[in-house]
N, C-alpha and C positions, 0 to 999 in steps of 0.2 A: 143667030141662035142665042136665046137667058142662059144665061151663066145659073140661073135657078131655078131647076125644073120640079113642078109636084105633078106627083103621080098620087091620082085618084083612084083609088083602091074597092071596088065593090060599092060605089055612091054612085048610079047613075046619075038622079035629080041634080046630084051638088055638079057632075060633072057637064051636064048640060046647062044650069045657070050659067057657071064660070065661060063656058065656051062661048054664050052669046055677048061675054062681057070680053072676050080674050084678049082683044087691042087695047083697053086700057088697065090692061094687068102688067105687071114689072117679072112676070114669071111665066115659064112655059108650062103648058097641062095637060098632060100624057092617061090616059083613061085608061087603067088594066083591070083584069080580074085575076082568078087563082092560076088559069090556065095560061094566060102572057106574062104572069111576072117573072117567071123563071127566067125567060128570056132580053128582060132586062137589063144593059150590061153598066152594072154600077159601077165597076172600075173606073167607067168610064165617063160618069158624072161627079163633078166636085161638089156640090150644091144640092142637094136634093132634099125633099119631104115628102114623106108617104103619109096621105091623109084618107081616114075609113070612117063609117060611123060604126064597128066595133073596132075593140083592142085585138090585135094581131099578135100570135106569138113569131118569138123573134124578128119581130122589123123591129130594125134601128129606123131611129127619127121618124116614130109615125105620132101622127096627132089624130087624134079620136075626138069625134064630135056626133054624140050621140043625144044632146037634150036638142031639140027641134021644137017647136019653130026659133031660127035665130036671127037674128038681122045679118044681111050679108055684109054690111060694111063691118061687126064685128069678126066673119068668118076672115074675113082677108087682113083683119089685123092681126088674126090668133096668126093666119099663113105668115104675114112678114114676121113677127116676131119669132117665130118658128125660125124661119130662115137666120135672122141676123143672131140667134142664139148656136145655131151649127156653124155657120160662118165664124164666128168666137171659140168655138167649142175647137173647129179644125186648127185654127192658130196656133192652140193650145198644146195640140196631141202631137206627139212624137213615136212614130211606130219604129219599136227599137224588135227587131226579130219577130216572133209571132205575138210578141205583147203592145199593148198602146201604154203610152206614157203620159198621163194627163199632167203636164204642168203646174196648171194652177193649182189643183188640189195634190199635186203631188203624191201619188196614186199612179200602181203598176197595175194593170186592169188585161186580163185574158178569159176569155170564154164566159163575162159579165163576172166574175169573179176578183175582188180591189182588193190590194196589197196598200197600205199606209206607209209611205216613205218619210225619212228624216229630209231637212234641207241637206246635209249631206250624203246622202244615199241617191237622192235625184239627182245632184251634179256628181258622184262617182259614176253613177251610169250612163247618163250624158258625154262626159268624159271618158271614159274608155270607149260609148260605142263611136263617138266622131272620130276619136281616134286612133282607132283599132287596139294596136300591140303596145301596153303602156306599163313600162318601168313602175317600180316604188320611187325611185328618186321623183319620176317624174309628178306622179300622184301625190308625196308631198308637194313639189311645189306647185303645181296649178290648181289645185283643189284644196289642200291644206295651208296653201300660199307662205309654204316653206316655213320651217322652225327650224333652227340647229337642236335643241333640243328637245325637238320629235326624233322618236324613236320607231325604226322601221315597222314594228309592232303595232304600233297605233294602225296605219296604214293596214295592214295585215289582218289587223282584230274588225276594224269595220267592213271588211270583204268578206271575213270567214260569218260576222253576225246578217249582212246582208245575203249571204248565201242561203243560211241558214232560215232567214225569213222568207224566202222564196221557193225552197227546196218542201216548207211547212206550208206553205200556202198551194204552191201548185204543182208540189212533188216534181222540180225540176230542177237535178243536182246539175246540169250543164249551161246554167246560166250565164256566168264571169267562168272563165276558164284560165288557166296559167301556161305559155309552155317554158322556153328557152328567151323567145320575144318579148314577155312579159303580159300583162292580162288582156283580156278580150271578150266581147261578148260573142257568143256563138247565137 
């Protein structure tokens, strides 16, 4: 089985080209409509692209191709690049609780809604959520790479300001949490 399946979304025509072409495509091509997609089990795909000729609400990774006529050799290039752009895109994401963590832009992202992280903010939260129950001592020195004179406060002010951007964006005061163990994400 391709590690990279697209799912042909309401395009018969496109899906019956692709299928007489299918042994020398690098991808597998699964033909759904509104009634089989539900049934889809994306968990359980790493790889995938949803390609329609309209825009879809709520699919992730779908590609729209709706000016016709187009050459097919450009249809399967728009498909790889599609692919090897998810494939980068996965590298990238870090799914810290019910939020994605995009790395590269560094960006806390839930319900298509982006939060703008500092470079310190994305290694605090990286940081506590691998892991788990993490002291101030410790938060200075693996993330603030120790100062004698840092002052517990500093450590402290950038959780209560990181909470605070969080609690403002997606009304979620149980983000970072404290107890006796020290911080954590919930």
């Amino acid at each position: 089985m391709n590690s990279k399946i697209l799912i042909i979304y309401d395009y018969q025509i496109l899906f019956e080209i692709l299928n007489e072409i299918k042994e020398y495509l690098n991808f597998e091509i699964i033909k759904s409509n509104k009634n089989e997609f539900n049934s889809i089990k994306f968990d359980q795909i790493s790889n995938y692209l949803i390609i329609s000729s309209k825009k879809q609400k709520n699919f992730d990774n779908c590609l729209v191709i709706e000016k016709v006529p187009i050459k097919l050799e450009k249809v399967i290039e728009y498909i790889n690049i599609n692919f090897l752009k998810n494939k980068f895109s996965d590298q990238s994401d870090l799914k810290i609780g019910k939020y994605k963590l995009d790395l590269n832009s560094r960006k806390i992202i839930f319900n298509n809604i982006a939060l703008n992280l500092t470079e310190r903010e994305t290694n605090l939260i990286i940081f506590i959520y691998q892991k788990g129950n993490v002291s101030i001592k410790e938060l200075q020195k693996k993330v603030w790479d120790y100062s004698n004179d840092l002052e517990t406060h500093t450590v402290e002010t950038h959780i209560y300001r990181l909470r605070k951007k969080i609690k403002d964006t997606f009304d979620d005061e149980k983000f970072i949490l404290y107890d006796n163990n020290g911080y954590f994400i919930n």
